[in-house]
DRENLUMKOL-176411 format. One record per residue (C-alpha): y, z, x; residue number from 0; residue in one letter. Coordinates in pm, whole numbers, plus 32768, in hexadecimal, padded with zeros to 4 digits. Each point is the difference from the previous one (the first is absolute). Example, Ala and Ser with C-alpha at 12.3 -4.5 7.8 and 13.67 -1.06 7.14 Angstrom:
2
R_v_w_u_minu_gudo
R_7E3E_830C_84CE_0_A $
R_8158_7FBE_8089_1_S $
***
This chain:
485
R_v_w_u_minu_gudo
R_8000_8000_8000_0_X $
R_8102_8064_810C_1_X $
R_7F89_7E90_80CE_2_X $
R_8079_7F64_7EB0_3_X $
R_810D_80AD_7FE1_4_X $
R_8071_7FCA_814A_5_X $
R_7FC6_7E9A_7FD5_6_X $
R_80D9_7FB8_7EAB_7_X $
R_8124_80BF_80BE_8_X $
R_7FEF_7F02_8137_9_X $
R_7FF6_7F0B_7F52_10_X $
R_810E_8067_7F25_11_X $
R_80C7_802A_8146_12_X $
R_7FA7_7EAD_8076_13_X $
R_806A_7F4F_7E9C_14_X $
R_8155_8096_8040_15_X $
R_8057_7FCF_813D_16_X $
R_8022_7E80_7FA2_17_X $
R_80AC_805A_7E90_18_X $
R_8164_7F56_7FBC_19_X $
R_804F_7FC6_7E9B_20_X $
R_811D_8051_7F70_21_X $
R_7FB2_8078_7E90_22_X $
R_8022_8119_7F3D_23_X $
R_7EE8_80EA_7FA5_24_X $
R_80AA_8141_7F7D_25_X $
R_8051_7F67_7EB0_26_X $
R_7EAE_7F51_7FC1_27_X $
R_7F7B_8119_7F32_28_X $
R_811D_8075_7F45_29_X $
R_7FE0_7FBE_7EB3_30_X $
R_8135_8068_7F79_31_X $
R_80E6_7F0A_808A_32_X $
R_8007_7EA9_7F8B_33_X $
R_800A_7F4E_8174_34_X $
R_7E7F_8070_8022_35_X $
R_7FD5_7EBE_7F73_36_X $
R_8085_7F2D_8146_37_X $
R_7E98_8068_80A5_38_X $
R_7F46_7FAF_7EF1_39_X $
R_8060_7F51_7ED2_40_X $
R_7EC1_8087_7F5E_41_X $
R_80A3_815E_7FFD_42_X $
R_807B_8097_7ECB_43_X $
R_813A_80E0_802A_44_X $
R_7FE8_8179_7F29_45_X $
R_8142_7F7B_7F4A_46_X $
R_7FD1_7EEF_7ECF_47_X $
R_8173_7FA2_8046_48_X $
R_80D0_7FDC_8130_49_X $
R_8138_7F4C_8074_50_X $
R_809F_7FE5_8161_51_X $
R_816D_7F41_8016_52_X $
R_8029_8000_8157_53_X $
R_7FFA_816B_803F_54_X $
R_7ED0_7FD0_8114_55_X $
R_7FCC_7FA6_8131_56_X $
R_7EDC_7FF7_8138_57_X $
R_8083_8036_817F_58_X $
R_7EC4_7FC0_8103_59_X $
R_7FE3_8003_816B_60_X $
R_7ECF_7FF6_810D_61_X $
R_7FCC_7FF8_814A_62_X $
R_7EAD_7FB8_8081_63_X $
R_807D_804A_8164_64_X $
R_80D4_8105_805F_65_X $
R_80D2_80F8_7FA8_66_X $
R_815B_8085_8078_67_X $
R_7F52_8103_80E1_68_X $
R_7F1D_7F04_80A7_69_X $
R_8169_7F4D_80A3_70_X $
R_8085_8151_8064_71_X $
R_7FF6_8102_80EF_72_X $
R_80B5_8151_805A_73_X $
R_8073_8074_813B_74_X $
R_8111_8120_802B_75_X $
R_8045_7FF5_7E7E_76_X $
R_8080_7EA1_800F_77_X $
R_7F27_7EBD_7F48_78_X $
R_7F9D_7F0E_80E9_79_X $
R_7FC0_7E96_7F7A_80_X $
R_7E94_7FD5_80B8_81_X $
R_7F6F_7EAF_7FC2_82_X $
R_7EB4_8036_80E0_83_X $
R_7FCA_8129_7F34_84_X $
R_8040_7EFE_7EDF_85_X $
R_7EF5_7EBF_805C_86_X $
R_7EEE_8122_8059_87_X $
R_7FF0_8044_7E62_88_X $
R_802E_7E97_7F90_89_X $
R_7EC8_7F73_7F70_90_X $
R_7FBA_7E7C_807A_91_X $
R_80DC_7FA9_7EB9_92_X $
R_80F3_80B2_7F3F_93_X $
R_8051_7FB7_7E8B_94_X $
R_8113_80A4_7F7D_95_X $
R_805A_7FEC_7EBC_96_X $
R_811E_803A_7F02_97_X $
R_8024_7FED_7E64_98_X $
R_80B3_802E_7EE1_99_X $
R_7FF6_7FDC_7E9B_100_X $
R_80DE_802C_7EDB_101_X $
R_7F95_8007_7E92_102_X $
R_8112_7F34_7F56_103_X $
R_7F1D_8018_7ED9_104_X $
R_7ECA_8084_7F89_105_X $
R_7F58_803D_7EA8_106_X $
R_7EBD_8097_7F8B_107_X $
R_7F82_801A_7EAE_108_X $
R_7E80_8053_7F96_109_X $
R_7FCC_7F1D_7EB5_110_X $
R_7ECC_80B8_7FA6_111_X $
R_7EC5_80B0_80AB_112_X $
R_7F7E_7EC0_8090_113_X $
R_8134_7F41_80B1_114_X $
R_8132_8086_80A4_115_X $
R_80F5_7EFD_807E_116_X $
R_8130_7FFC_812B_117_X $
R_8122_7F12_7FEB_118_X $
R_80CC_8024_8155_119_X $
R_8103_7F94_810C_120_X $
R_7FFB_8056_814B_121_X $
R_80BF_7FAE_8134_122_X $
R_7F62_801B_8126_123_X $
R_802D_7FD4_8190_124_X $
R_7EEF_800E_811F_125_X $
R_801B_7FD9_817F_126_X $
R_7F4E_7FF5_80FE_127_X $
R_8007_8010_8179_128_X $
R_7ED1_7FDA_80DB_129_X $
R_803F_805C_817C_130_X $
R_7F17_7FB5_811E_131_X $
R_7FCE_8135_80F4_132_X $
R_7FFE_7F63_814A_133_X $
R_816F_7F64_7FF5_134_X $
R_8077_81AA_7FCB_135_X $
R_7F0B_801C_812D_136_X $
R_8071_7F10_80BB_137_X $
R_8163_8070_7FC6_138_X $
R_7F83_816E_802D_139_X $
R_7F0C_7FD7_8136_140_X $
R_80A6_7EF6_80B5_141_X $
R_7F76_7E91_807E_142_X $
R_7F1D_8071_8118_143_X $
R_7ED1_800D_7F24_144_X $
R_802F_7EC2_7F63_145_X $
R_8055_7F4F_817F_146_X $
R_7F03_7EC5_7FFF_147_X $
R_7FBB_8041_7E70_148_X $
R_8088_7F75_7ED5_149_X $
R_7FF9_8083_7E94_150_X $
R_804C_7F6B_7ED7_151_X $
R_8091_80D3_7EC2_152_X $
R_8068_7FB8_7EA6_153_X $
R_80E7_80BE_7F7B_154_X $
R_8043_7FC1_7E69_155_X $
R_8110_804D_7EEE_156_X $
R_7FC0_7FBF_7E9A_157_X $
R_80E3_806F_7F12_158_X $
R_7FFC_7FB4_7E64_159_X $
R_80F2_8082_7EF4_160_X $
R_7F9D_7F65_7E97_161_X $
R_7FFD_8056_7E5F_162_X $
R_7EE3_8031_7F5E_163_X $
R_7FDB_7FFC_7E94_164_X $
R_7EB7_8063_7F77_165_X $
R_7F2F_800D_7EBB_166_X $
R_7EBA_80F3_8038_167_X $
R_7F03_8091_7F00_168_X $
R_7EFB_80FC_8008_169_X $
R_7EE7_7FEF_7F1C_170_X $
R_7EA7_80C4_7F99_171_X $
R_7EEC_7F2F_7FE7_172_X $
R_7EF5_8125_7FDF_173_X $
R_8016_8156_800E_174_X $
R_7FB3_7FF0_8168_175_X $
R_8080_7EF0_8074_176_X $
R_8194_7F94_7FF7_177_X $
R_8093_7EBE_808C_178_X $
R_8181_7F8F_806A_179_X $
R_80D2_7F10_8060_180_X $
R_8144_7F81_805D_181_X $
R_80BA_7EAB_802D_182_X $
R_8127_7FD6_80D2_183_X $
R_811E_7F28_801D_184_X $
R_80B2_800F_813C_185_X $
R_8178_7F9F_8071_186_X $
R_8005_7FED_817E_187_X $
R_8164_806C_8093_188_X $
R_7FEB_800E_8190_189_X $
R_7EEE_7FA6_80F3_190_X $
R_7FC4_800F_815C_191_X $
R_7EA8_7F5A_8049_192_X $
R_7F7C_7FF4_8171_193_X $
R_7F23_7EFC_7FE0_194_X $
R_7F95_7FF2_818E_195_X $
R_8077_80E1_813C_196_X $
R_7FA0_7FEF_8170_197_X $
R_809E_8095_811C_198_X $
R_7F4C_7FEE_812F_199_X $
R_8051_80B3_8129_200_X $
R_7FAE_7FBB_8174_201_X $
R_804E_80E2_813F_202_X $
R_7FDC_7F35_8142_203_X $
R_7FB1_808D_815B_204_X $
R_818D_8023_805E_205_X $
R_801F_80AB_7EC1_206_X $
R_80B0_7F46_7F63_207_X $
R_7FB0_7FAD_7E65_208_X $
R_7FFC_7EF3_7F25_209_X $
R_800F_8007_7E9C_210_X $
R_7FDD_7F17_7F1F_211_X $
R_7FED_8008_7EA5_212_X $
R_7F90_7EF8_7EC3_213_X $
R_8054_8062_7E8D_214_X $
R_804B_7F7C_7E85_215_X $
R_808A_80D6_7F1F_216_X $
R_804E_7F93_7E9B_217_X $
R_810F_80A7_7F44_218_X $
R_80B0_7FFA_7E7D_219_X $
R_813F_807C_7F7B_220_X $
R_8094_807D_813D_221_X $
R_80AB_7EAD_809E_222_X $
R_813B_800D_7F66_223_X $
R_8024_817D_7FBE_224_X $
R_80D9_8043_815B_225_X $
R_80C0_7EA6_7FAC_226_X $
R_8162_7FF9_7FAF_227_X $
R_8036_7F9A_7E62_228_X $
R_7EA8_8085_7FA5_229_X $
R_7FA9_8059_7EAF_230_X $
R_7EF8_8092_7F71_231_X $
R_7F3B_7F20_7ED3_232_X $
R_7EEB_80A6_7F4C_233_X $
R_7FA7_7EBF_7F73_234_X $
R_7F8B_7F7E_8195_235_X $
R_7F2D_813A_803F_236_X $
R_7F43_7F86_7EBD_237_X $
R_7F97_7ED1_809D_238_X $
R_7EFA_80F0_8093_239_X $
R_7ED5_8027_7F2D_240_X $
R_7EB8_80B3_8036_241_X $
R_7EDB_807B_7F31_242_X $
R_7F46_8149_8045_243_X $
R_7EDC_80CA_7F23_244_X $
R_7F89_8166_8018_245_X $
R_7EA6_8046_7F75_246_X $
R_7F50_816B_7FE7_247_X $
R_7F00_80B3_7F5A_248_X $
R_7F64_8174_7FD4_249_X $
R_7EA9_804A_7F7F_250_X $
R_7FB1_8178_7F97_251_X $
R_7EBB_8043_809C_252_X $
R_7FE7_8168_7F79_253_X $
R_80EF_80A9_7F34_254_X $
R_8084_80A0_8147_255_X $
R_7FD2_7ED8_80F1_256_X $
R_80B8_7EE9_7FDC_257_X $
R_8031_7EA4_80D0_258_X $
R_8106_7F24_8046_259_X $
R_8050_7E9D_80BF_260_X $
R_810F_7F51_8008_261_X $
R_8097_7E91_80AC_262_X $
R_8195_8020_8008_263_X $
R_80E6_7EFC_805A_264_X $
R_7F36_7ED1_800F_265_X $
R_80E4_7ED2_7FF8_266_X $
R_811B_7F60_80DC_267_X $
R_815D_7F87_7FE4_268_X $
R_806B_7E7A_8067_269_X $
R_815E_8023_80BA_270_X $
R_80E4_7EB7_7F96_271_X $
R_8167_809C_8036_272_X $
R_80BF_7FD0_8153_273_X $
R_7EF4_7FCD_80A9_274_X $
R_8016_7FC4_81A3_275_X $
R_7F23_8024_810B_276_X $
R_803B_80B5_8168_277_X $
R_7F27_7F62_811A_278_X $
R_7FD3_8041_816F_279_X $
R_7F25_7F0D_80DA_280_X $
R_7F72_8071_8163_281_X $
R_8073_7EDB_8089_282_X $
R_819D_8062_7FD1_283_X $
R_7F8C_817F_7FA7_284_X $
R_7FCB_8092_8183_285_X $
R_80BC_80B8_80FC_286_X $
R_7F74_809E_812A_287_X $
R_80B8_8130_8054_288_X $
R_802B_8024_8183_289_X $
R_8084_818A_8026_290_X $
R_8175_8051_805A_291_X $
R_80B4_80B0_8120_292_X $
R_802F_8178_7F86_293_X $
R_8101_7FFF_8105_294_X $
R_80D5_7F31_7F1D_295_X $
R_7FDA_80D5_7EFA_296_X $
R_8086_8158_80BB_297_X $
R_8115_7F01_8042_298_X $
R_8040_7FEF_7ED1_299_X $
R_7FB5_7E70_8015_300_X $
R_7F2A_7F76_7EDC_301_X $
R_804D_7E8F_8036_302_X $
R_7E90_7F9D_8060_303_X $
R_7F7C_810B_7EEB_304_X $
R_80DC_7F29_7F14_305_X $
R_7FA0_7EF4_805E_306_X $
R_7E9A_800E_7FC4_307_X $
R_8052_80A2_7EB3_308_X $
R_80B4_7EAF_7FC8_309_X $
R_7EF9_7F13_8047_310_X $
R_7F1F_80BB_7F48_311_X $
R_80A0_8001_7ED1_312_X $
R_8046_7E98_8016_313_X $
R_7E7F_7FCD_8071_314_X $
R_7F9D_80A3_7ECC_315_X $
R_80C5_7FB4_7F05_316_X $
R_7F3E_7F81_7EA5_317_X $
R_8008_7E88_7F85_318_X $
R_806C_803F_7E95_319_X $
R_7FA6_7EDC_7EF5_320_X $
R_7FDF_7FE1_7E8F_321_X $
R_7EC2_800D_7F8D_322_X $
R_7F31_7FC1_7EC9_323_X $
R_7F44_8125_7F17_324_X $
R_7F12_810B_8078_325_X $
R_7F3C_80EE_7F95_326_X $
R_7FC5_817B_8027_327_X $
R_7ED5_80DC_7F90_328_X $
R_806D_814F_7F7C_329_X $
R_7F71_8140_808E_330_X $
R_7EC2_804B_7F26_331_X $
R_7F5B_8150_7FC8_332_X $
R_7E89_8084_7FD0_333_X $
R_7FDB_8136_7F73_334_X $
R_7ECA_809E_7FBD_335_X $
R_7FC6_8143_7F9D_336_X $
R_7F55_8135_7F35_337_X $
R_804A_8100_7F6A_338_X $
R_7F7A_814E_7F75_339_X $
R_8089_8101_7EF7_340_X $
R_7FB8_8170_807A_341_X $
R_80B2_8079_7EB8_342_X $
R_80BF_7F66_7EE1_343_X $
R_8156_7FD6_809E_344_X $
R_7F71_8005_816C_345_X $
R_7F91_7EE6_80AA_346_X $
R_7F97_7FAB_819D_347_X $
R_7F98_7ED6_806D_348_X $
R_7FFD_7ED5_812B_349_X $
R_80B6_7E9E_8052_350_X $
R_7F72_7F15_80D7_351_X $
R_8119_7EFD_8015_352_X $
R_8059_7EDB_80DE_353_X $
R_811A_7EEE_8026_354_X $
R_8020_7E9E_805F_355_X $
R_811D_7F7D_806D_356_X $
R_8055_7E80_80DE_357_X $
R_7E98_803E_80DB_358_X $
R_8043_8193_7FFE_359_X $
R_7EB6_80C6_7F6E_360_X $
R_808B_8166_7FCB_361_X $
R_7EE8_8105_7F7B_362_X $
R_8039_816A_7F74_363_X $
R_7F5E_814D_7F8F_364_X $
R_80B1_810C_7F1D_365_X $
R_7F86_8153_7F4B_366_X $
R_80CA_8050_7ECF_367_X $
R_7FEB_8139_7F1A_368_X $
R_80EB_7FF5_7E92_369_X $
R_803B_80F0_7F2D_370_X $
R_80D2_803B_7EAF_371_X $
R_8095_811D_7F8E_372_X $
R_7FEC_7FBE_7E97_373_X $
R_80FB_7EE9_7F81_374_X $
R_8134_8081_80D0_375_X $
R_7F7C_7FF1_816B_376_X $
R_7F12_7F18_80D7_377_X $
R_7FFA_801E_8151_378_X $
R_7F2B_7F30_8121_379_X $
R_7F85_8050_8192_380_X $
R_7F73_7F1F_80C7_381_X $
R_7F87_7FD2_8157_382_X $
R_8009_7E6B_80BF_383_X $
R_7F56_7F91_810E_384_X $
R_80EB_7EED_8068_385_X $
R_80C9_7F64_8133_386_X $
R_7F0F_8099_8102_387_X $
R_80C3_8155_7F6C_388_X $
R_7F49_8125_7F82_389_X $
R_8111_80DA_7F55_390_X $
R_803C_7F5D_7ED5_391_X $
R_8016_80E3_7EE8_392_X $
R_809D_7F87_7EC7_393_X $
R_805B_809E_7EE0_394_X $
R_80AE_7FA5_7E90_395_X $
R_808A_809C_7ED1_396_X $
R_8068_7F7D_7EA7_397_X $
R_80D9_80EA_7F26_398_X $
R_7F96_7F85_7EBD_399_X $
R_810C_8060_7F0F_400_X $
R_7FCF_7EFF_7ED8_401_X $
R_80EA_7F29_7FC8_402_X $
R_804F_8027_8155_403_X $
R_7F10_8022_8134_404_X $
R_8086_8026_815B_405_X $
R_7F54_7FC2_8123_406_X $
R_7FAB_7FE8_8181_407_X $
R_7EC3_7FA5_80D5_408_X $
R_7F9B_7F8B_815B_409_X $
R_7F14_8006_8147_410_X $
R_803D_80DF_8102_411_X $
R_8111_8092_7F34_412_X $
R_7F8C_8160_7FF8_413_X $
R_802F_801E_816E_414_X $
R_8142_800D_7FF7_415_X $
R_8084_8139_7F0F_416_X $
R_7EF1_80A7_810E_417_X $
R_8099_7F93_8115_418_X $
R_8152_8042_7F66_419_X $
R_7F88_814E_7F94_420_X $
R_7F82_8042_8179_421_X $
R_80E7_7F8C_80D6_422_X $
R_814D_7FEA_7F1E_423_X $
R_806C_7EB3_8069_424_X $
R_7F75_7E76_7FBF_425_X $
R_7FB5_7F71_8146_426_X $
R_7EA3_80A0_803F_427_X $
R_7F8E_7F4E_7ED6_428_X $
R_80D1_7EC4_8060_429_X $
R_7F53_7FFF_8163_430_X $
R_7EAD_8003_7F9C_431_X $
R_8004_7F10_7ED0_432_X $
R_7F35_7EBE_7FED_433_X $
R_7F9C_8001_7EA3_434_X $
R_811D_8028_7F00_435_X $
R_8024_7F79_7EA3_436_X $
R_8085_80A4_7EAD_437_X $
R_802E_7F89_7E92_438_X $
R_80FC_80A9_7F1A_439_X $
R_80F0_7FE2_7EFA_440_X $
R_800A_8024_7E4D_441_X $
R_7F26_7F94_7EEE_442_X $
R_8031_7FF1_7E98_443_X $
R_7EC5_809D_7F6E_444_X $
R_7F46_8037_7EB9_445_X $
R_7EE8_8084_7F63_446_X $
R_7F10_80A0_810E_447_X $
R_7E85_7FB7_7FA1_448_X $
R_7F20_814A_805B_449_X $
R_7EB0_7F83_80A5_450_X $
R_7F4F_80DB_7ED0_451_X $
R_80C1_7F30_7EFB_452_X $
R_7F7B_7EA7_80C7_453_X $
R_7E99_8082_8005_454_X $
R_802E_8043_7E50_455_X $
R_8099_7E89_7FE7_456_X $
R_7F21_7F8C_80C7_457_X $
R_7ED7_8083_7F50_458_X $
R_80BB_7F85_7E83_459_X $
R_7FFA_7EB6_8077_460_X $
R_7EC1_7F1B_8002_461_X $
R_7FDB_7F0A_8105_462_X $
R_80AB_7ECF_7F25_463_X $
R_80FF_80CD_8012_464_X $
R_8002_8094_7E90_465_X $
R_7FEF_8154_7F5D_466_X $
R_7EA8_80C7_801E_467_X $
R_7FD0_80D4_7EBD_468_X $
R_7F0D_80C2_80C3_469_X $
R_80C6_8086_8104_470_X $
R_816E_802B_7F11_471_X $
R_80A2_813E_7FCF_472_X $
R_7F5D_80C6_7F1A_473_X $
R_814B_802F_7F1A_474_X $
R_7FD1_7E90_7FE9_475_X $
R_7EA1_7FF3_7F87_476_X $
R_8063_811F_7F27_477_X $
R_810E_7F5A_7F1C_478_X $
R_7F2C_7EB3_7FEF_479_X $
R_7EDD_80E6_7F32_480_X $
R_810B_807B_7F30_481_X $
R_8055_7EC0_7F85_482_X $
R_7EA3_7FA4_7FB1_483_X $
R_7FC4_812B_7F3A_484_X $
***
């Protein structure tokens, strides 16, 4: 038992070491607010009606390698910028990550017992920087390693903003078994697509390197924005048109187990607006850097550092071109999870999650526990493997006071009010972040549905969906033998 033991918990090590996804976990379970849904449009919220009018929003970040810490060091109570220190914690590649959502608009109504439907707009942005370690080690360590070597890197950006307007449903289709969906229109509004990057790097014997670099990176919406006369024209940014579907499901294995998979944001958007292309070529692209005289630069002479500066600039500058339409995927989700219910308004259970993204494969691992306090309270923790980081916990609240309900949730969030309460001051938390995200804001709510009023609806309804005399409320059958007699 203890070899097997042993075993699972290497190998949950292992899994995370290589996890960087940037999604949110802490809200997955929580049932009372309305944006469960966005993980799973299977889910059915506790409230039969809700409304958001742009009164939420989603901030994310991730790192998946480093942290503020890992690029500094102390001596004689003065922060020292150490890159060395730096490169030694970089993975091979680093993805880091930001997000952010706003919900312009979001309704949710449940028509009856079987389907519950979700009419929203949402405008979202999502960028993305991946970083090669070896040109921060080569920057950190110096050329001598690389002298009679060459490496080749390829460092990315890709960065979306778009609109998405979406129609989703959830319906029963046993008792066991419920199905959902959701169709999505999408409005693309900037893009910065790197379709190809190459810099190579070579260190001769004198020492001296050569770079040179190919690239193509596509772009929409942002050629005329630092232009003189520019104005903005919603009608342009329409020109870019995608389509994108979310499907989920949950199946109730026991009346305290239940399963869940979901596939969100399948689809892409085809960029038409202002679109130009930024090129280098290897051929024009190359510059081999030959050293200075740091005697110069005591004398305060930096004509030959200048002038290198120069020629590389001019060496590199981009070819920039009109172009014709692309394409861009969005970032799609897995989630796959289940869930148990210790007591009636307590529930604990696990996420195994993962995002795709232009080539990038990002898996994850949460634990979540929820619990309501009646109709006025639900709160959520959470723990995320994620980011090669360990200390992730999350943690969420909803204060649920009908027609109003007010809340806030996030991962790694409860470190902080720790860390505040610890050490009276942000930057501890700050330092050793690489795992952030929260969701907050208002909802219009009504009519909360009580899990034990479900199960009784449930049970009054056959599986064509119409009343079961067997299993109605007594008064019911009561009044109907009345009229009989």
């Amino acid at each position: 038992m203890k070899k097997q033991l042993g075993f699972t918990f290497g190998l949950v090590l292992l899994i995370a070491g290589h996890l960087n996804a940037q999604i949110e976990t802490t809200s997955y379970f929580m049932s009372s607010l309305p944006q469960s849904v966005i993980s799973n449009p299977a889910f059915v919220p506790k409230y039969k009606f809700s409304l958001t009018l742009g009164t939420s929003f989603m901030a994310g970040y991730s790192n998946s390698g480093f942290n503020y810490n890992d690029l500094v060091k102390r001596e004689n109570g003065k922060i020292i910028v150490d890159v060395s220190k730096w490169a030694s914690h970089l993975p091979k590649k680093t993805n880091i990550t930001t997000a952010l959502q706003i919900d312009l608009f979001r309704l949710g109504l449940r028509i009856n017992q079987k389907l519950y439907v979700t009419l929203s707009s949402t405008a979202k942005v999502y960028n993305l920087i991946h970083m090669p370690k070896d040109v921060i080690a080569l920057i950190a360590n110096g050329n001598a390693q690389y002298v009679g070597k060459s490496i080749s890197v390829s460092p990315e950006l890709q960065f979306t903003s778009y609109l998405e307007n979406a129609l989703g449903f959830s319906y029963e289709v046993t008792k066991e078994l419920r199905i959902g969906g959701r169709l999505k229109m999408l409005n693309g509004g900037v893009s910065i697509n790197t379709k190809s990057s190459d810099l190579n790097i070579a260190v001769d014997e004198n020492y001296n390197v050569t770079a040179a670099a190919d690239m193509r990176v596509k772009t929409s919406g942002i050629y005329n924005i630092n232009k003189s006369g520019y104005s903005f024209s919603a009608s342009d940014y329409f020109q870019n048109t995608g389509w994108g579907i979310d499907l989920g499901a949950t199946y109730k294995l026991t009346d305290k187990i239940t399963l869940a998979a979901s596939l969100i944001d399948i689809g892409q958007i085809s960029w038409k607006n202002n679109t130009y292309e930024y090129s280098l070529d290897k051929a024009t692209a190359n510059y081999t850097f030959k050293g200075i005289d740091v005697r110069d630069l005591f004398n305060n002479d930096s004509k030959s550092l200048d002038a290198q500066i120069d020629s590389l600039k001019d060496n590199f500058k981009a070819t920039e071109k009109k172009s014709g339409a692309f394409k861009t995927p969005l970032p799609s989700k897995l989630y796959l999870s289940g869930s148990y219910k210790v007591t009636k308004n307590f529930t604990a259970g696990a996420i195994l999650f993962a995002e795709k993204f232009h080539g990038r494969f990002g898996p994850g691992l949460a634990l979540a526990m929820n619990k309501n306090f009646g109709k006025i309270l639900s709160t959520s923790l959470s723990y995320t493997l994620s980011n090669r980081s360990f200390n992730n916990f999350g943690a969420g609240f909803s204060l649920n006071l009908a027609p109003v309900q007010i809340f806030v949730v996030g991962d790694n969030l409860l470190n902080l009010p720790v860390v505040l309460a610890a050490k009276q001051e942000l930057n501890p938390y700050l330092n050793t972040t690489q795992v952030f995200n929260v969701r907050a804001g208002l909802n219009f709510v009504w009519g909360w549905t009580r899990e034990s009023v479900n199960e009784k609806e449930s049970k009054a309804y056959n599986s064509k969906g119409k009343k079961n005399m067997k299993e109605a409320k007594p008064d019911v059958i009561k009044m109907r033998k009345k009229r009989k007699m």
